[in-house]
N, C-alpha and C positions, 0 to 999 in steps of 0.2 A: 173306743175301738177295741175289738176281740185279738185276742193274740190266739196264733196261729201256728200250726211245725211247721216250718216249708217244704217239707217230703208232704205233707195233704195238700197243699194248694194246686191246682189244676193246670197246667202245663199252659192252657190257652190262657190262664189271667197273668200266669208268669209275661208271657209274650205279651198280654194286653197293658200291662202295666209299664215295661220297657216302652213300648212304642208310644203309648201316653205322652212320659217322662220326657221323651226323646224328642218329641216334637211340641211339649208346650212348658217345660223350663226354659228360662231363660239362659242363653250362651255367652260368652264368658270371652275375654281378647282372648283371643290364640298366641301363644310362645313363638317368639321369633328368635334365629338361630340360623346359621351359615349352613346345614342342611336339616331337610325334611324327610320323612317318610309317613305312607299311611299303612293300615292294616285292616283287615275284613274280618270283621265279627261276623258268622253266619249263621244264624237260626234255620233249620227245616221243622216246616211243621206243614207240609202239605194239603191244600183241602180243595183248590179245583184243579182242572186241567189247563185252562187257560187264565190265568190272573188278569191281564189286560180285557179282554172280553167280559169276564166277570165284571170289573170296574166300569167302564163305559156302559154298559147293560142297566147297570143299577146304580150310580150316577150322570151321565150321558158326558162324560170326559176321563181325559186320560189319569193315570196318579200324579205325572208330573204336573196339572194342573187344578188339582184339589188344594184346598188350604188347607191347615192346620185340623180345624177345627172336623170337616171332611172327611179328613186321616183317620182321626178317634173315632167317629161313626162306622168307616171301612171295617177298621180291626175291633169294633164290637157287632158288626152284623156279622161277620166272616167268623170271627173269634169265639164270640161268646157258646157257652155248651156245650162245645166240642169236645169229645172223650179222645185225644187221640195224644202219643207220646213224642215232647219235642225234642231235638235233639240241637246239638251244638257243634260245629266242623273243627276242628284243631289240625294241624300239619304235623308232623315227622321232621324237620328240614335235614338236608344231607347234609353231611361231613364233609367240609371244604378250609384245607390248611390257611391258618391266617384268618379265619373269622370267628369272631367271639358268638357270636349266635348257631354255630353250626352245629350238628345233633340237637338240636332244642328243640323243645314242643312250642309252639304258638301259634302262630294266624296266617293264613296269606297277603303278602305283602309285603314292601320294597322303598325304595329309594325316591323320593319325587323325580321327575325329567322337568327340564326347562319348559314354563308353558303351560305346566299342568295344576290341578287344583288336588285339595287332599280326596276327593272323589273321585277324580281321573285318576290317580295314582291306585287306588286301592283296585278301581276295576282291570285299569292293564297288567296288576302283578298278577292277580287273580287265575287271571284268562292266561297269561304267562304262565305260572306254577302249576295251578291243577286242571286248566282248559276250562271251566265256568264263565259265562258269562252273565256277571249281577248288570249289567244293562238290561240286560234280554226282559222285557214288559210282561211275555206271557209267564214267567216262571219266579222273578223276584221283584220285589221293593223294598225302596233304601229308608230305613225308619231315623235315619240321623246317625251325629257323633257324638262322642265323649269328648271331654276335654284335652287336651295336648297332656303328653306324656313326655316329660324329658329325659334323655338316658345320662346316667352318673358316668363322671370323667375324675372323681379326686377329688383333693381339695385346693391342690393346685391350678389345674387348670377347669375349674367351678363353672358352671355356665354354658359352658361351650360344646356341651351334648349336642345327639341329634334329636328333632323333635319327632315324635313320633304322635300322628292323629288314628287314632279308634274311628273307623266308620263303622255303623250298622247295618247288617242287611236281612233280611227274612225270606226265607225259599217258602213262597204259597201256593204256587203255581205246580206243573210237573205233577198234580197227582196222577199217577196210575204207572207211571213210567218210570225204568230204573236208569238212578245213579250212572251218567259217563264221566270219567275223568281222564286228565293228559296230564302226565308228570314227564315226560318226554326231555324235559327242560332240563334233570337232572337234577333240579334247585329243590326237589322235597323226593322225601323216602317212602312216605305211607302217609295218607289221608284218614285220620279218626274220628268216628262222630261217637261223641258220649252223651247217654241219654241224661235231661236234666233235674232227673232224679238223683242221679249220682254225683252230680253238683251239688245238688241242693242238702242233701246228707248231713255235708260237712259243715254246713250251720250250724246244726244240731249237735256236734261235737264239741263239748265243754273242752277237750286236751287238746285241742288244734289250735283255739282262739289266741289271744296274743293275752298274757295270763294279765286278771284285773288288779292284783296284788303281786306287783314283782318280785315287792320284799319277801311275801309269805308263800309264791309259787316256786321262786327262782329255783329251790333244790329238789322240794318234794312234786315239783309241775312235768322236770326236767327227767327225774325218776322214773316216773309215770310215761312220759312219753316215750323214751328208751324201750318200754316193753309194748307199746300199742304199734299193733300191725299196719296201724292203717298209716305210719306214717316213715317217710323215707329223707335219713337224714343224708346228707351232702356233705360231704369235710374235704377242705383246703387247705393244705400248707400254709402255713405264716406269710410264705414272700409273695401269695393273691392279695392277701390284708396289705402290706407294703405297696403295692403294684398299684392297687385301684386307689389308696389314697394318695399318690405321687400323680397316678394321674399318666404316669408312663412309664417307658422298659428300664428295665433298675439300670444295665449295664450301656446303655444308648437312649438317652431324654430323648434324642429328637424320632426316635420309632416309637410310634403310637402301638401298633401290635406288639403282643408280648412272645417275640420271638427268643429262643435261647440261643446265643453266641458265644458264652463263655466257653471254657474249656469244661467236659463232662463232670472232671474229677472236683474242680475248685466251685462248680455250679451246685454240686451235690453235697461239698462242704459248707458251702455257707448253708446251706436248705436247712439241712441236720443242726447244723446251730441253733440256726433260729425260732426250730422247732422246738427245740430244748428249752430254747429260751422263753419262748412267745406263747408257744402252743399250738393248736389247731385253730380252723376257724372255719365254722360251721353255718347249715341254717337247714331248714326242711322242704322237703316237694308234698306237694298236691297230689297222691295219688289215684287217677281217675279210671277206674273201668271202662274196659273200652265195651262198648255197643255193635261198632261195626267197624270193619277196619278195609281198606283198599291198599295195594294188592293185600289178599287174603294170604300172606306169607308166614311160615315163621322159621327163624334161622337157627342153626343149634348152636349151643355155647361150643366155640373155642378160643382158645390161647387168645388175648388183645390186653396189652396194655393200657390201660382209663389213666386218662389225667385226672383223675378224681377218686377218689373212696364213696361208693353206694353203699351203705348198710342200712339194712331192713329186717326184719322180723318175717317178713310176705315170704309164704310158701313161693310161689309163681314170680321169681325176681327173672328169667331170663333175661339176657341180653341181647339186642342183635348187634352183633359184632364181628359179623364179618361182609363180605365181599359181594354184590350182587350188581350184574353186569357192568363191574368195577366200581360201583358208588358200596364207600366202605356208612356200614347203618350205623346210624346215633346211638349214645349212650341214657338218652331220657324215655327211652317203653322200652317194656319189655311184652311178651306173648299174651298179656289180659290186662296191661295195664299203660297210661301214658302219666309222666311226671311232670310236673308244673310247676316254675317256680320263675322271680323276677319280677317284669315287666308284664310277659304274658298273664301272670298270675294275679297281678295288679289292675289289667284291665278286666278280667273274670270278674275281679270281687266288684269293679265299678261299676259294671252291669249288672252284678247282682242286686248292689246298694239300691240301683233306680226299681228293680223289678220288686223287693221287700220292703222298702221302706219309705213310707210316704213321707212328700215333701214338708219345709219347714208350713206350718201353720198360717205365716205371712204371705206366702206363693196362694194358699188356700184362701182366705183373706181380700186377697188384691183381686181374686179369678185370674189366675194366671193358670191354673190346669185344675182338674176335673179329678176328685177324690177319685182311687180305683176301685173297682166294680165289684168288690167285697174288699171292706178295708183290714189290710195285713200291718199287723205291725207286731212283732215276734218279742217284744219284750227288751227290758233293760238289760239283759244278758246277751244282746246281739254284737258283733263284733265283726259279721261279714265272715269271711273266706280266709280271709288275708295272713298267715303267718306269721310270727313275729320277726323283726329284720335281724339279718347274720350277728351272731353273735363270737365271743372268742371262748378260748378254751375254761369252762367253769371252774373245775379247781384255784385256776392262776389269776383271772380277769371277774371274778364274782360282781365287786363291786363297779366295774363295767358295764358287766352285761346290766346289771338294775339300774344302770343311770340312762342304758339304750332304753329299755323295756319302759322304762318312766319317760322318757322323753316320748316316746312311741305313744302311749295313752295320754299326753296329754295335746290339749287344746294348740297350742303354739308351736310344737315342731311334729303333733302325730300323723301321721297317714297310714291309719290300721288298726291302731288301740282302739280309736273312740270314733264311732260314725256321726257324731256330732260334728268331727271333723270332716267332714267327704260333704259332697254331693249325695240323694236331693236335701236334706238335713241344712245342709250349712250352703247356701247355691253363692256364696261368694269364694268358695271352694277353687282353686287355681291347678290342683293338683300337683302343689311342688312340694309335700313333703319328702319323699323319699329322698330330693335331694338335700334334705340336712343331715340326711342321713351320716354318709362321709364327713363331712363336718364335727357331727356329733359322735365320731368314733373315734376321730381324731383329739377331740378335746378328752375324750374319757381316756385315752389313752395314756396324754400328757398328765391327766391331774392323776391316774391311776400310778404312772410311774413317779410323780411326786411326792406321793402321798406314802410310799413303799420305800422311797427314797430317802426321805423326811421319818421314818421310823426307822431305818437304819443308823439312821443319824445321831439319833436322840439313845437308841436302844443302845449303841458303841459308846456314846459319851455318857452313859449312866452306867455302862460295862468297867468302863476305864476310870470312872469313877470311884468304884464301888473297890476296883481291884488294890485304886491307891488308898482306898481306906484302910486295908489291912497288911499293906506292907510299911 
């Protein structure tokens, strides 16, 4: 196979390769967990007016009754040749006290209701959040899920995430006609569609990837990245690091949100300590140019306190941070740009992996799906999207961060060093690395302050040694 940039691949095989993938790997048990939610991946790539008509016309049935095999014929007679630019929807979510996803870039979608499946969920938060409806025959079809995403809880309370299911959807339908949407609901701030060019970019960025030499990237990788514009670092006080491996609120176990109850003065003493002590703890966003943005707003900077430090390099960092018919705007876009990191960033790269990277040889082998329709495969140097996971303060946690950064690229606990590890590459792929994550910052923690601990030890009793030698 020919290796390929993916800023040249053609926006229709990008999409023909997802939809492929999506409908003829095989699926994987789903994660079960005391609650659910799903989320709406959305592709537009427009190409007739009626999608449903079109299907029936030119196989004499609906898409919900096509097979698999059907599917791939649809999106290579519809697909194939098309010059036209795809794009991909992302949300804004509002700012709502008491939730951890609030200001964040990601998908539409919510909570399961009793009764529902992870497809009903995804379509009623949809139709709920931005007024869409991915039912609707003449305008979209649903190309499948990805695997179950579980959200980190600690280390304490391990397991007990909400699961979160990726559906797919593709807008084919709707051409000639403009974009309506309803955010009415109050539950998103701005709807962005980024063209998938501007995704695809950051493949191609050697300084983004999750570095393949931790040992010999860790300071001059870390250098380098400090001064590149293209990326936007995130830094946390020490007591996030404490909080998310606990698992809950430092001053009340039994409150799941991290609400502050202490007194202002004694809350801002311990912070300051710990900082001194610990250090910062960091990690980077995705910074995505926007394409097209709903409402077409932009707010000017004033006075707002961020629970966070943004630093960047980027000319255009605006924030919208203030007030608009009382929903106060998120801290992840600014006026050209949306930030991306987590969860939502983890489902990007998982679509990416189906859309660049053919599956394991065995899938090919068995006929279990159908090479894609010029085969891409980008080389040993691929690594996906995906970022490398939070790290602590470099100076003080060095040999931390490389036991994460190693643990990350390898086979057994990675999820983002090595796409050996993910889906289609490895399709026994369950998707639970990130939660070793915690785990694995936990132990680095312990043997980091052992090991610091145990040189003080030895360094004092060779000090006190030395000093009875000369008295």
């Amino acid at each position: 196979m020919n290796s390929q940039k993916p800023t040249n691949i053609p926006h229709w095989e990008f999409i023909h390769n997802i939809a492929t993938h999506l409908a003829l790997l095989p699926k994987v048990q789903k994660l079960e967990s005391k609650g659910r939610a799903s989320v709406a991946l959305i592709f537009c790539y427009e190409l007739v007016a009626n999608l449903d008509e079109y299907i029936i016309n030119n196989f004499g049935k609906s898409y919900e009754d096509l097979n698999n095999i059907e599917r791939v014929s649809l999106f290579s007679r519809l697909l194939e040749s098309t010059n036209k630019t795809g794009k991909l929807l992302f949300i804004e979510r509002a700012t709502v006290e008491g939730d951890r996803f609030s200001g964040q870039i990601g998908y539409p979608g919510g909570k399961q209701d009793k009764g529902e499946n992870d497809f009903e969920t995804a379509v009623r938060e949809t139709r709920e959040e931005i007024g869409w409806d991915l039912g609707d025959k003449k305008e979209f079809c649903y190309l499948g899920e990805l695997d179950d995403i579980r959200t980190t809880t600690g280390v304490i309370n391990q397991g007990t995430g909400m699961i979160i299911s990726p559906q797919v959807f593709l807008k084919l339908g709707g051409f000639g006609s403009k974009y309506k949407f309803d955010i009415s609901s109050g539950e998103v701030n701005t709807i962005n569609f980024i063209d998938l060019g501007a995704i695809l970019e950051f493949v191609e960025d050697p300084d983004y990837f999750v570095p393949k030499s931790p040992l010999g990237k860790l300071f001059s990788g870390e250098r380098k990245r400090e001064k590149n514009a293209k990326d936007v670092k995130i830094e946390f006080g020490p007591e996030k690091m404490v909080i998310q491996l606990v698992g809950n609120h430092l001053t009340n176990p039994r409150k799941k949100k991290v609400v502050d109850e202490t007194p202002n003065s004694i809350y801002k003493g311990f912070s300051w300590a710990l900082k001194k002590l610990v250090g910062s703890y960091y990690y980077y966003c995705l910074p995505l140019k926007i394409d097209t943005r709903y409402p077409d707003l932009h707010i000017p900077r004033k006075g707002f306190k961020r629970n966070i430090n943004m630093d960047s390099d980027l000319e255009d960092f605006d924030y919208f941070i203030s007030e608009v018919n009382g929903k106060k705007m998120g801290k992840f876009a600014s006026s050209s740009h949306i930030y991306l990191w987590g969860l939502s960033l983890t489902m990007l790269n998982n679509v990416i992996d189906y859309s660049l990277v053919p599956p394991s040889i065995t899938a090919y082998k068995n006929g279990t799906v159908f090479p894609p329709k010029t085969p891409i495969l980008i080389g040993k140097g691929y690594t996906g999207i995906l970022g490398h996971w939070p790290l602590l303060d470099q100076k003080r946690w060095f040999d931390v961060n490389y036991f994460l950064l190693t643990a990350q690229n390898s086979k057994l606990f990675g999820f983002g060093g090595s796409p050996s590890t993910r889906k289609p590459l490895n399709l026994k792929n369950y998707g639970m690395g990130y939660e070793n994550y915690y785990r694995l910052l936990a132990a680095g923690v312990v043997g980091g302050v052992a090991t610091r601990s145990a040189a003080i030890y030895y360094i004092t009793k060779l000090s006190l040694k030395f000093v009875k030698s000369l008295l």
